[in-house]
N, C-alpha and C positions, 0 to 999 in steps of 0.2 A: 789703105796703101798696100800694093805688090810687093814683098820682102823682096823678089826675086831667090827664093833660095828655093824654091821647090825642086825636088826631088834631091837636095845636098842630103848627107850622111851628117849625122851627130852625134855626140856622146854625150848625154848628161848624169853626171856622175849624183849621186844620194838623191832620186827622182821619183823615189816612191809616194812621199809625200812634202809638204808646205813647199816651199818659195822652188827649190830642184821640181817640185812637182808641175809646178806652175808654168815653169819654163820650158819645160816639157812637152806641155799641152800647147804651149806659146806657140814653140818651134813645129810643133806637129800642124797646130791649123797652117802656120806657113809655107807647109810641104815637103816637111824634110823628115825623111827615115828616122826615126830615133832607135837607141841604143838606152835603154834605163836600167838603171842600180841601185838598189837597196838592198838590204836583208833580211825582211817583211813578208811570206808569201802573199797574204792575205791583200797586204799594200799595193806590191809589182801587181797583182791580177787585179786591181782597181785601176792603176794607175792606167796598163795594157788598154783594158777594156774602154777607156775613157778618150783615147789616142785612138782606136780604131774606130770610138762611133763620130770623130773628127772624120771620119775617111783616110787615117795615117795608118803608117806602120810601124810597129814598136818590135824590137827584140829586147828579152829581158837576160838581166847578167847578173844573180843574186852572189852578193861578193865584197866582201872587206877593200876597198881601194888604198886599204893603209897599209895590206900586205901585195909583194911582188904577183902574188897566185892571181888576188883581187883586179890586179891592172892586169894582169895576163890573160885574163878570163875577157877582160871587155876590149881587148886591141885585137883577138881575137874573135871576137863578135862585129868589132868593125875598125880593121885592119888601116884601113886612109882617112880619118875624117875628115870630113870638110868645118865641121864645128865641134868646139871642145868648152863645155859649159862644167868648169871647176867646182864641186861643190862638196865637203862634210862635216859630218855632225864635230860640235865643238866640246870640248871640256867641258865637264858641269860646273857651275858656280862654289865657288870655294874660298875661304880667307888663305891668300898668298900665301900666310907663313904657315898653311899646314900643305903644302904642295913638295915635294921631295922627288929627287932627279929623276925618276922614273915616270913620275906624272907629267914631270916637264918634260921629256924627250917624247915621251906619247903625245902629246896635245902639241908639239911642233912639228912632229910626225905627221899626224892629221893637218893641222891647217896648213903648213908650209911645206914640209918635204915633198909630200903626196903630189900635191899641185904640179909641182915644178917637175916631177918626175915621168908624170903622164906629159907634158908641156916636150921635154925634151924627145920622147917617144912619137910625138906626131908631130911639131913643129918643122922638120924639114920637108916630109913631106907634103905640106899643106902649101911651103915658099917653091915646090918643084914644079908645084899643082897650077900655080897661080893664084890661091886662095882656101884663107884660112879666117876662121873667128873665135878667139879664145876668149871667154869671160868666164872670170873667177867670181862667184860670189863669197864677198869677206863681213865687212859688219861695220855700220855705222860707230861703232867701239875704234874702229882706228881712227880716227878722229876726237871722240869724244870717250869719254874712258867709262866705263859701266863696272860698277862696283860688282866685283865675285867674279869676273869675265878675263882677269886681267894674262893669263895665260894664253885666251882665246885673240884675245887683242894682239899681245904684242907676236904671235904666230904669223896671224894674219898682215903686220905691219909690217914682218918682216917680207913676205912674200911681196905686198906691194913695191915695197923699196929692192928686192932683187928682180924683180919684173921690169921695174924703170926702164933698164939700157938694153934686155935682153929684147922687147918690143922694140927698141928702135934701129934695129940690126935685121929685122926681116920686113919693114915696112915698105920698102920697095918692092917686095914681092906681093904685096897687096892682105899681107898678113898680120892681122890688128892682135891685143892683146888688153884686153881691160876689165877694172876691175867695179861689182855694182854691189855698192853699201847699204846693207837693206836698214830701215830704225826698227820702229816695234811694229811687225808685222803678226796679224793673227795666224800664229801655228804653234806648234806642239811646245818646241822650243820657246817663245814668249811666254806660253801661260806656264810652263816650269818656273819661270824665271818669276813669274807671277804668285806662285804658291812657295817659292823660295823667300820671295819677301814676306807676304804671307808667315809664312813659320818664327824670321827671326825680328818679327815686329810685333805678334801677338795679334795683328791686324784682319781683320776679315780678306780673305780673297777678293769680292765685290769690288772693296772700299779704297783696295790697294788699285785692283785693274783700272775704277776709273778714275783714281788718282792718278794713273800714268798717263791714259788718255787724254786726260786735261793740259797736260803738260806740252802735248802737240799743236803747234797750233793749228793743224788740220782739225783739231777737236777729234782726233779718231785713230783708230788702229788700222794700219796700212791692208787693204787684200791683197793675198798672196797675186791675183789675176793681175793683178798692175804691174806686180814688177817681173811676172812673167813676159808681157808684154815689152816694159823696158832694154829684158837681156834680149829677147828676140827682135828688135831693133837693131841694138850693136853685133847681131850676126848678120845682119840683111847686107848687101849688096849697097844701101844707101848709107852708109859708116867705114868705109873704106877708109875714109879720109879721119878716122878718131883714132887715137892709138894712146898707150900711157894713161889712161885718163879713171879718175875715181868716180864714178857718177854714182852719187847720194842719195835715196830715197826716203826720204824720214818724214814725209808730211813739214817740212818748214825747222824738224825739233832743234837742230843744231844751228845755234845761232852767229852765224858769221857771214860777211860779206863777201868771200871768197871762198 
């Protein structure tokens, strides 16, 4: 299928590597300029080289998105986007009651402020433009609660529920805003979370990981390439018509009818 987005401008924000990387590469086979961010050298020049031997073009923006410099660095690297692909690293796994204010305003900093902040910086001119695609990647955790995440969660849940009405105020202008909930996808982040249980279960790594995986009933850990594919979807020209919406990726895990 024709995304129809070739030659748009993007910004994919923490793109160096897992599921931001993915999307990335998504966006670039579809023909859109990319803008990537991490703070990696080693990463951004993997990530570059992997976008250009697509036939894309990448500029790289090595940069904190959690500080004002970090978003100032990549709005100036590309000033109007036409696509704004939300994405950063989350709070490590931790038992809530050893979390004290300054962990929390960090980790809502990151998942929620950050977002909404670059949101605000390009969302008018995307509804001037006639066209915009915002997708936030948040985490199968707003939904379902994942033990030692819960700062990362309710961050993320807050940004969906102040996204709700802000999306449906530029949807006339052909300007979507949605968000894509990844479950246990293999990347750097899973297997932490994987030697995180690991440590406080005494339990093998192994016997943990494919313990989780059984739990899906995909029988498997998600490729990052699918849900790269997914976000580059809700930026294409054929999603116009989606707006507000959570699209869940978890192999089946979460089990509900709606």
């Amino acid at each position: 299928m024709d995304l129809g987005i070739a030659g748009r401008k993007a910004i994919v924000c923490a793109s160096s590597r897992g599921l931001g990387r993915a999307c990335a590469l998504a966006l670039a086979e579809a023909g859109c300029d990319i803008v990537i961010n991490g703070r990696d050298d080693a990463a951004l020049a993997e990530t570059e080289a992997a976008i250009k031997a697509l036939g894309g073009q990448a500029a790289i923006v090595k940069a904190d998105i959690s500080t004002h410099e970090g978003q100032k660095a990549l709005l100036t690297a590309c000033p109007s986007p036409d696509i704004l692909v939300n994405n950063n690293g989350g709070p490590p796994r931790k038992d809530f009651r050893t979390l004290d204010r300054e962990a929390m305003l960090q980790g809502v900093t990151q998942n929620m402020v950050t977002p909404i902040e670059l949101i605000q910086a390009v969302i008018d001119g995307m509804a001037e433009r006639g066209f915009g695609r915002i997708v936030n990647i948040t985490s199968a955790s707003v939904k379902m609660p994942i033990e030692g995440l819960d700062l990362s969660s309710g961050a993320r849940a807050g940004l969906t529920a102040f996204l709700a009405g802000v999306c449906r105020t530029v949807a006339s202008r052909n300007v979507t805003i949605n968000n894509v909930l990844p479950g246990k996808f293999d990347t750097d982040r899973l297997r932490g979370g994987l030697r995180w249980a690991a440590e406080n279960s005494g339990k093998p790594y192994d016997e943990i990981a494919a313990a989780q995986a059984a739990q899906v009933p995909a029988n498997r850990f998600g490729n990052p390439e699918e849900f790269g594919k997914a976000c580059a979807f809700l930026c294409s020209v054929h999603a116009g018509y989606i707006t507000g919406q959570s699209l869940l990726i978890d192999g089946g895990l979460f089990n509900s009818a709606f």
